[in-house]
C-alpha positions in Angstrom: -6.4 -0.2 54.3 -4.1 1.9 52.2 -3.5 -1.2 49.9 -7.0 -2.0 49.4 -7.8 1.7 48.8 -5.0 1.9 45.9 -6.2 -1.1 44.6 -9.5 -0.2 44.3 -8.4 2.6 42.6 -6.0 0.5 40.1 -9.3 -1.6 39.2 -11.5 1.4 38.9 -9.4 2.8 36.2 -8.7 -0.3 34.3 -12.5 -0.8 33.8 -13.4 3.0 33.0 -10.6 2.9 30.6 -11.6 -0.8 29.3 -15.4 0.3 28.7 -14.9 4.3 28.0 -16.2 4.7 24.2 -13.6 5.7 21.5 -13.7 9.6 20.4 -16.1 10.4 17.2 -13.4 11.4 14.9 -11.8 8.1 15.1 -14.7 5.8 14.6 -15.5 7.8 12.2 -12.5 7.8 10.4 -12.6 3.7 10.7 -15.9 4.1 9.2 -15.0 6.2 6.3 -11.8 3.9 5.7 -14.0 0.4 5.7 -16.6 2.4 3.3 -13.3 1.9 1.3 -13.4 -1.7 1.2 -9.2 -1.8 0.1 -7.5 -5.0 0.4 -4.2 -4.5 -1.7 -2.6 -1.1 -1.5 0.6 0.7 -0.6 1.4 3.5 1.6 4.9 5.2 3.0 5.3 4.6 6.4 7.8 6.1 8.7 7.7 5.7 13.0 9.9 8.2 14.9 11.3 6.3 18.2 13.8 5.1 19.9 13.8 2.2 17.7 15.3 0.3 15.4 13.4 1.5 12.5 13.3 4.9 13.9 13.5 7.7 11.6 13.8 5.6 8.3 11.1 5.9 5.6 9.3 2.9 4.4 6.5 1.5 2.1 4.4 -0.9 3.4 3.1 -3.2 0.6 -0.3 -4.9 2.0 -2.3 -7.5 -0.1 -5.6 -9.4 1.3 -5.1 -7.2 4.2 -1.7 -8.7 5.4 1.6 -7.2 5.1 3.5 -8.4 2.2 6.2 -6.8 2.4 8.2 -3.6 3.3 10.8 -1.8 1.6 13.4 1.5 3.0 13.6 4.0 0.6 17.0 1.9 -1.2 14.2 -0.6 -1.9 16.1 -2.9 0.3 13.0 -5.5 2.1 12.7 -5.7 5.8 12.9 -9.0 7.2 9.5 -10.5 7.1 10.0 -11.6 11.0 10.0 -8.0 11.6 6.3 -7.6 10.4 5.3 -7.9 14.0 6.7 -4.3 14.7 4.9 -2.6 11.8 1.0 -2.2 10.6 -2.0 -2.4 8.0 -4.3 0.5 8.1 -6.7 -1.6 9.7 -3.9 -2.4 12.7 -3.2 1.1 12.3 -6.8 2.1 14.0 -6.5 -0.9 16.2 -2.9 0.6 18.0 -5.5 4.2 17.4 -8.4 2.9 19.7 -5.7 1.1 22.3 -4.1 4.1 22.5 -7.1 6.3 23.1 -8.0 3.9 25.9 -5.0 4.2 27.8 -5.4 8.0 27.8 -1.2 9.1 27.3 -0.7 12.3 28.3 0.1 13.9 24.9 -1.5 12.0 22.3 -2.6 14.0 18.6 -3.3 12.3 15.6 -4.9 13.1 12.2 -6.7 11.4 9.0 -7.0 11.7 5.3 -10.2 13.6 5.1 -10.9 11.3 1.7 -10.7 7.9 2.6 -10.2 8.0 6.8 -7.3 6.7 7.0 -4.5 8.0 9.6 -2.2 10.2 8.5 -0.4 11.3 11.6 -0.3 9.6 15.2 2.0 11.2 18.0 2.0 9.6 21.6 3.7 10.6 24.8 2.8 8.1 27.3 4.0 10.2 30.1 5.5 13.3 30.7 7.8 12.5 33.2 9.9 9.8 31.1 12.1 10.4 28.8 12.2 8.8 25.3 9.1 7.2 25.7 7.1 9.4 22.7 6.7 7.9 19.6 5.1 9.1 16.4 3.8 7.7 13.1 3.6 9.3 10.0 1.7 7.8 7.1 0.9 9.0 3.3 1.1 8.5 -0.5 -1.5 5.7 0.0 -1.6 4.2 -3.5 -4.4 1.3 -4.3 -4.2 -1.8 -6.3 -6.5 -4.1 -7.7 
């Protein structure tokens, strides 16, 4: 009985947290970013983790809304095999909205009150592990033709 009771409770919360809608300020920010309609443009881009690009600033080039490339502050380019582990500002709100959904119990984030975009994104999945919190900061978008 205890099993089925726990499990019930395991599905319950997978399909509140699968249907429950995203908070205002970030589809409106999404909005207010695809009002934008930018395909090519650059931005600095820096995660804090326990990572292996923890801590290190980068630009993130995007054209046609792919990642083209991305370069540390020595311009010295990332691997493009590594793409997998960084974002457009597009996958930027889709990590945003998955996020939200799996409601982490810190979880703050901010966005450019001109064109939406994030600026700031701090997670802490769960206060009782350690090194698990991760945080992205994002600026000096720049926007080419």
């Amino acid at each position: 009985m205890k099993i089925r009771v726990a499990a019930f409770c395991l599905l319950a919360i997978a399909c509140s947290q699968s249907t429950a809608p995203l908070p205002a300020d970030i589809s409106n920010a999404r909005t207010l970013w695809e009002q934008s309609v930018f395909e090519n443009y650059l931005f600095d881009f820096r995660q804090d983790c326990n990572c292996i690009y923890g801590g290190i600033p980068l630009t993130v080039l995007v054209i046609n809304n792919k990642i083209e490339s991305i370069t540390d502050s020595n311009n010295v380019s990332i691997d493009s095999t590594e793409y997998k582990w960084f974002y457009t500002i597009d996958g930027l709100f889709d990590r945003l909205e998955a996020l939200s959904r799996e409601h982490p119990a810190k979880f703050d984030y901010s966005f450019d009150v001109d064109y939406g975009y994030p600026r700031s994104i701090y997670v802490d999945p769960s206060l009782q592990l350690a090194d698990d919190e991760f945080a992205y900061t994002i600026g000096n978008l720049r926007v080419g033709k």
